[in-house]
GUDREN-418928 format. One record per residue (C-alpha): residue in one letter; x negated, y negated, z negated. Coordinates in pm, whole numbers, padded with zeros to 5 digits, always signed. Layout:
BEGIN
aXYZ...
REM end
This chain:
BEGIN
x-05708-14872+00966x-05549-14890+01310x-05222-15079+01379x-04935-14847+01574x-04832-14976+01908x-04524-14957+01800x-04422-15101+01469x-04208-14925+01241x-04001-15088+00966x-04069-14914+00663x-03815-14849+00419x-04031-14818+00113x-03986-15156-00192x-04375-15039-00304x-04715-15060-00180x-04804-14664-00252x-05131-14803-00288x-05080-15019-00574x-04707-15049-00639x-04702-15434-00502x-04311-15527-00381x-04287-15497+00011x-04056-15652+00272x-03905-15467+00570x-04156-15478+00880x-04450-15506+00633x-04715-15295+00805x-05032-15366+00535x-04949-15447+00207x-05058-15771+00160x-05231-15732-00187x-05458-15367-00113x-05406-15333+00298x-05282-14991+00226x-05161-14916+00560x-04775-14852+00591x-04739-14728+00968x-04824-14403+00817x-04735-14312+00501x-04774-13958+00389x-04468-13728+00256x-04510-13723-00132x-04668-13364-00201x-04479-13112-00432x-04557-13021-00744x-04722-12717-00797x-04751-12553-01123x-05026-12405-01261x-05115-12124-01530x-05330-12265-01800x-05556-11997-01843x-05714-12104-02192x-05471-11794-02408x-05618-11571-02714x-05683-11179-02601x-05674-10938-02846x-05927-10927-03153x-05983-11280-03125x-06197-11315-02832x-06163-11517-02537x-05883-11384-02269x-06039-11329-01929x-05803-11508-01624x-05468-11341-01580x-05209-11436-01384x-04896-11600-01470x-04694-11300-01543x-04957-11179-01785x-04961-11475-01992x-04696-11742-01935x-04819-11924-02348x-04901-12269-02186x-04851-12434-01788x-05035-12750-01644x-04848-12949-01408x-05096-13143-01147x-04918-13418-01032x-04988-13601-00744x-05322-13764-00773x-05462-13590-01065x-05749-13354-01110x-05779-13065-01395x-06041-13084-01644x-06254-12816-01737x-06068-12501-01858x-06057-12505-02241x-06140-12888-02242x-05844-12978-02415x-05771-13269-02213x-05622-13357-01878x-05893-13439-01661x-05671-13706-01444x-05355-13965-01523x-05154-13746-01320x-05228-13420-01539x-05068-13293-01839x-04971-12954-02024x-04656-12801-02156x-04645-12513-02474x-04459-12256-02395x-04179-12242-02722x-04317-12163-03041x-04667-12218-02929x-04876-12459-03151x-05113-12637-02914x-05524-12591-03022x-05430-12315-03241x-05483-11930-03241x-05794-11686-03258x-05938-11841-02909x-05929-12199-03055x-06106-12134-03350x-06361-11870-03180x-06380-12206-02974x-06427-12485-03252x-06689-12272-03376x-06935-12177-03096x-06788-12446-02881x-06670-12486-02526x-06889-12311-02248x-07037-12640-02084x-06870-12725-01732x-07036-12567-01406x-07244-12839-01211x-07038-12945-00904x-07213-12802-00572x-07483-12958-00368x-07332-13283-00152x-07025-13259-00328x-06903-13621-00513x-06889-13619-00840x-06515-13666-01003x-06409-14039-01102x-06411-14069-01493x-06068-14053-01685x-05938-14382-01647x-05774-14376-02024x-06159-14361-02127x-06249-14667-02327x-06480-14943-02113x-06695-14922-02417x-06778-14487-02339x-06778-14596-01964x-07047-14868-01965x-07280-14581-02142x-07210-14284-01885x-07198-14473-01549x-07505-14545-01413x-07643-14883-01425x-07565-15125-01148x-07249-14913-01093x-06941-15176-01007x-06640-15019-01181x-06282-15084-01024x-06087-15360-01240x-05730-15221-01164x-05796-14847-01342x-06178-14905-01468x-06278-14558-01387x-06324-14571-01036x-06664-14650-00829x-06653-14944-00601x-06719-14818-00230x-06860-15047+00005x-06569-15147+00193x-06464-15309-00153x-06196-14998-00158x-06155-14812-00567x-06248-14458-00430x-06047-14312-00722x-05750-14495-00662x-05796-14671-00354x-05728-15074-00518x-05897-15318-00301x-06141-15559-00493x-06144-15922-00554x-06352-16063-00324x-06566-16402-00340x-06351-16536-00080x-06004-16501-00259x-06057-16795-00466x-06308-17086-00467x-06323-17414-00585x-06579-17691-00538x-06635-18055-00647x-06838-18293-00543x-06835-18649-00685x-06593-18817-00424x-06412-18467-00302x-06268-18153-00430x-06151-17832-00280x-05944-17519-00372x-05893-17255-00165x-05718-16932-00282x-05616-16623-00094x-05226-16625-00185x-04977-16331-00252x-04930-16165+00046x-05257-16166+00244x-05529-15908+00169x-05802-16148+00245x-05881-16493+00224x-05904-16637+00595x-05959-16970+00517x-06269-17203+00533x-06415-17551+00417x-06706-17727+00365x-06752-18042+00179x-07044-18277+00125x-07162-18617+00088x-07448-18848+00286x-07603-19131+00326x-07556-19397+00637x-07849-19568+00780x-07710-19862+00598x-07779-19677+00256x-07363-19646+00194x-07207-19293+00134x-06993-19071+00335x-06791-18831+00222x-06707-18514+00447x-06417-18219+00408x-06384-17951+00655x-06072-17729+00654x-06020-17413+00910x-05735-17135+00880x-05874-16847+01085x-05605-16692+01371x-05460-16376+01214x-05386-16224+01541x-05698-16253+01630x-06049-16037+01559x-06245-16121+01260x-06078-16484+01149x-06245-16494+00849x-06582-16541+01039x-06442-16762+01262x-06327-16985+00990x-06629-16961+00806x-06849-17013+01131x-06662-17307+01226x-06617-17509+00877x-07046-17443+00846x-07117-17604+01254x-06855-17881+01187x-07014-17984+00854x-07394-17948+00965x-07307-18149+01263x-07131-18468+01078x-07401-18503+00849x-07669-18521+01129x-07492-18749+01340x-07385-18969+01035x-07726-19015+00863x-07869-19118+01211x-07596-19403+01257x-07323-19208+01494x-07013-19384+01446x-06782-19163+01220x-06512-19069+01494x-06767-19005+01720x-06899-18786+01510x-06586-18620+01435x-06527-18544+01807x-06914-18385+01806x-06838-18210+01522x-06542-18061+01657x-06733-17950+01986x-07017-17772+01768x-06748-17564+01572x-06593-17414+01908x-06920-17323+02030x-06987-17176+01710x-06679-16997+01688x-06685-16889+02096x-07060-16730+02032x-06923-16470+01800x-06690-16308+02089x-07032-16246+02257x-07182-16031+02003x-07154-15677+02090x-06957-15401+01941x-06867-15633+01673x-06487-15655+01716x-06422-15321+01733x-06624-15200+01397x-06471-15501+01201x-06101-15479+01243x-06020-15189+01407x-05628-15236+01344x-05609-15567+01538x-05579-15681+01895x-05958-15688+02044x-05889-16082+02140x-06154-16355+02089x-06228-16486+01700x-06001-16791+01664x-05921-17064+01420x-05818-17362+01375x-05982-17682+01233x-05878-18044+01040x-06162-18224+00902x-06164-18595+00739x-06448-18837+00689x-06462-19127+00433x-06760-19401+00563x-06798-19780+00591x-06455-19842+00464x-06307-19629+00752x-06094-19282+00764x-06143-19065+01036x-05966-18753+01102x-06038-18481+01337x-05826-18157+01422x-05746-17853+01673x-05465-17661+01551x-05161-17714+01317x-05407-17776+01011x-05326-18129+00849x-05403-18436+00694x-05133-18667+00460x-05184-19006+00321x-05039-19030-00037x-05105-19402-00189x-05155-19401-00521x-04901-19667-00589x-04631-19413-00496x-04416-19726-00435x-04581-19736-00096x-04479-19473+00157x-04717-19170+00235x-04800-19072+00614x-04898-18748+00763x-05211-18864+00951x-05208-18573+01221x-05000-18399+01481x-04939-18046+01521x-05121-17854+01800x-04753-17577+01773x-04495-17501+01953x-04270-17705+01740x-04459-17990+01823x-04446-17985+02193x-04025-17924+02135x-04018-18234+01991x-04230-18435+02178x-04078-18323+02485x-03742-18430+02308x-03626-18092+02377x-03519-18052+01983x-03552-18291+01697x-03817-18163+01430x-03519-17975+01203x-03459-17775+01498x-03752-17704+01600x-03926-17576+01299x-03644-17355+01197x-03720-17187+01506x-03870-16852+01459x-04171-16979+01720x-04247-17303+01541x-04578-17180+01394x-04710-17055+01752x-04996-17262+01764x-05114-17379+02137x-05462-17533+02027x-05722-17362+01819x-06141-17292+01862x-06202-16976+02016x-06375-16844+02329x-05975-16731+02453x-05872-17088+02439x-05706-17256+02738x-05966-17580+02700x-06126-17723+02411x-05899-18126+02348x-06028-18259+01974x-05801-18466+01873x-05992-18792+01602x-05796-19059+01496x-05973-19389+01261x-05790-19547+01019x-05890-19833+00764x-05658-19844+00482x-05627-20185+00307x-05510-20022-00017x-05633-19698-00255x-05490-19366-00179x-05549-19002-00159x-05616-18778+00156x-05487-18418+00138x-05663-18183+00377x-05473-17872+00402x-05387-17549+00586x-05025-17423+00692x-05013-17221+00352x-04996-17553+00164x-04793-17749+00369x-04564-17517+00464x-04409-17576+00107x-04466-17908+00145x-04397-18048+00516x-04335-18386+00528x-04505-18656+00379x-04282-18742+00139x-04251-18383+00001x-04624-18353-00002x-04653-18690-00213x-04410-18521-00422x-04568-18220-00526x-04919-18446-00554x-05019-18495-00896x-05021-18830-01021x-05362-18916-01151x-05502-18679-00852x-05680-19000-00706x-05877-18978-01075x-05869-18603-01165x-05923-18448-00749x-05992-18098-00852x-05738-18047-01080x-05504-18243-00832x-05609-17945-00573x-05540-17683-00841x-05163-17844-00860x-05126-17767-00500x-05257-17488-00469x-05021-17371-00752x-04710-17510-00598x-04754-17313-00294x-04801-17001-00463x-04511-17074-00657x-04304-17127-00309x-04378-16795-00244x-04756-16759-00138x-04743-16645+00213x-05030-16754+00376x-05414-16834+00256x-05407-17214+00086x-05681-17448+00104x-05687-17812-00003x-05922-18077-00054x-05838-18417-00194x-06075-18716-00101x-05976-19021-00314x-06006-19311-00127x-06101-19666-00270x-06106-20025-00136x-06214-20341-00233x-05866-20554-00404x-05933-20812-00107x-05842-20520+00162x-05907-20698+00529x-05539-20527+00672x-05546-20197+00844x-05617-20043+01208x-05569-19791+01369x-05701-19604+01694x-05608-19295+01840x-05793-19025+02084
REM end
């Protein structure tokens, strides 16, 4: 699919595709990416002549045209296929017939010379032409015995062969992809990422894992990247960037780096990661063909948990929250936006109501990409002298949950002892808000001795 220079506004309320509500401006629908810069006039109807009446002395009627023999007509509406004359059936969703008055459908000399020496079996389609997709009102049960095995069937009309570019080819419903939802748990972290309501692909990344300092205690590590939308082939950029950052932190850890050290390393490895795949050739243009041919981009938050320390890393407007678990203590948002937004208000151009109701708050002006300006991780180390929770998250969480105190709100309460399940909640409440970006959360509880030694913090 190619995106028109010019956009259009389209004044259709459904995806033709697969009937999901659109807004005006909508280009792709966000749950099939049918593309809606061109949408094609509906055809006509066109009615047919069944050609399936009784001649005389009983024996089958040769064709005739409609003015011969108006007993019976077929409409073929849009989308549907005939069967097989004297089949009986419709061979599509879109088919049916009509009996002329006073006609008795299946009845008459031809239908019993038919019941009794049966139907002349179907002509074999010609050479290199595709075989018709089964009747979708077929039972699964008759389906899993005629399609041939290792055959992935489409799940929205279960007729339908599953093409390659994860496409129905009989009626065109994108496929649930691995990426669209995934969870993962590990013993001190858990992480949900879903592909929301609107987008037709999951663009998020994360990794999570745990290791071992030199000094034998653990460290626990989440990675969260939103890939750039705008830009070629985010999904690999995510995914190339969350896999660097993590491989990196667990090298440097296990050999004694300091954690926000590491973090900054980390951060490095993921933009070289991420800048590499703008140097493969002829990629961009066979992956995305109705995008912008600009650099893969992303954006990247990451947190670490080791030797009683919290260490946050970021490019982008990806974030991190504290949420205490006593919820009698306040909650913090641990990051800072790389945005437009975020500049307003640091330049104390507009206070932060102002500036994020502003329709270029979101413009992000840091991210990892080979089209980047220059490459300036932010880390930050933190050393909390009480138990909490850290929230990792992309812009399609926090968005329905920006400031701290909102996202404490809409944190579950026993999240610190339940993590998944916390992430789950979240992910749920911004689906619920609406759904209009990919959402991915982790939760890392965090625990401390009762005897905390106070709190620090240092910023880079």
């Amino acid at each position: 699919m190619k995106m028109s220079q010019k956009p259009q506004e389209t004044a259709l309320s459904k995806c033709p595709g697969c009937e999901e509500p659109l807004e005006p401006g909508d280009l792709f629908c966000g749950a099939c990416g049918y593309d809606l810069s061109a949408v094609p006039e509906p055809p006509r109807d066109r009615p047919t002549i069944a050609m399936a009446a009784p001649a005389e002395n009983g024996a089958a009627s040769a064709a005739r045209t409609p003015a011969e023999h108006p007993a019976a007509v077929r409409f073929d509406a849009p989308g549907g296929s005939g069967g097989p004359a004297g089949s009986g059936r419709s061979g599509g969703p879109g088919d049916f017939e009509l009996a002329a008055p006073g006609a008795v459908p299946g009845t008459g000399p031809g239908a019993a010379q038919e019941a009794t020496s049966g139907a002349a079996p179907a002509a074999a389609p010609p050479a290199g032409a595709s075989a018709p997709a089964p009747d979708p009102r077929t039972p699964a049960a008759e389906l899993s015995a005629t399609t041939p095995a290792g055959t992935k069937l489409c799940v929205a009309c279960r007729a339908g062969r599953v093409d390659t570019d994860g496409y129905c080819e009989n009626c065109g419903h994108a496929q649930p992809r691995e990426r669209d939802h995934m969870e993962q748990e590990l013993e001190s972290v858990a992480v949900v990422s879903d592909r929301g309501l609107r987008h037709h692909r999951n663009e998020d990344s994360f990794a999570v894992s745990t290791t071992a300092l030199p000094d034998g205690s653990p460290a626990v590590v989440a990675i969260v990247c939103d890939g750039v939308s705008s830009a070629s082939r985010p999904d690999e950029a995510s995914a190339a960037a969350a896999s660097a950052a993590n491989e990196t932190l667990l090298e440097s850890l296990s050999r004694g780096t300091h954690p926000q050290q590491a973090m900054h390393e980390a951060i490095v490895a993921a933009a070289e990661s991420v800048n590499s795949l703008a140097q493969e050739p002829g990629r961009a243009m066979e992956h995305d063909l109705h995008r912008h041919q600009n650099a893969p981009a992303c954006t990247l938050v990451g947190a670490v948990m080791a030797g009683g320390l919290l260490v946050v890393g970021w490019v982008g407007d990806s974030r991190v929250y504290w949420v205490p678990d006593d919820r009698s203590n306040p909650p913090a948002r641990l990051t800072e936006d790389d945005s437009w937004a975020a500049q307003m208000v640091a330049a104390g151009l507009m206070n932060e109501a102002e500036a994020y109701a502003d329709e270029r708050a979101h413009a992000i002006t840091g991210w990892l990409g080979a089209d980047a300006y220059e490459l300036e991780p932010h880390t930050a180390s933190f050393k909390p002298d009480r138990p909490g929770l850290v929230v990792v998250c992309t812009d399609g969480l926090w968005n329905y949950a920006e400031s701290a105190a909102e996202m404490a709100a809409a944190v579950p309460a026993d999240a610190h002892l339940r993590p998944l399940h916390g992430a789950q909640v979240l992910v749920g409440h911004a689906l619920d808000g609406g759904g209009h970006d990919n959402v991915t959360v982790a939760l890392l509880p965090f625990a401390v001795p009762p005897q905390g030694a106070g709190s620090a913090c240092d910023d880079t």
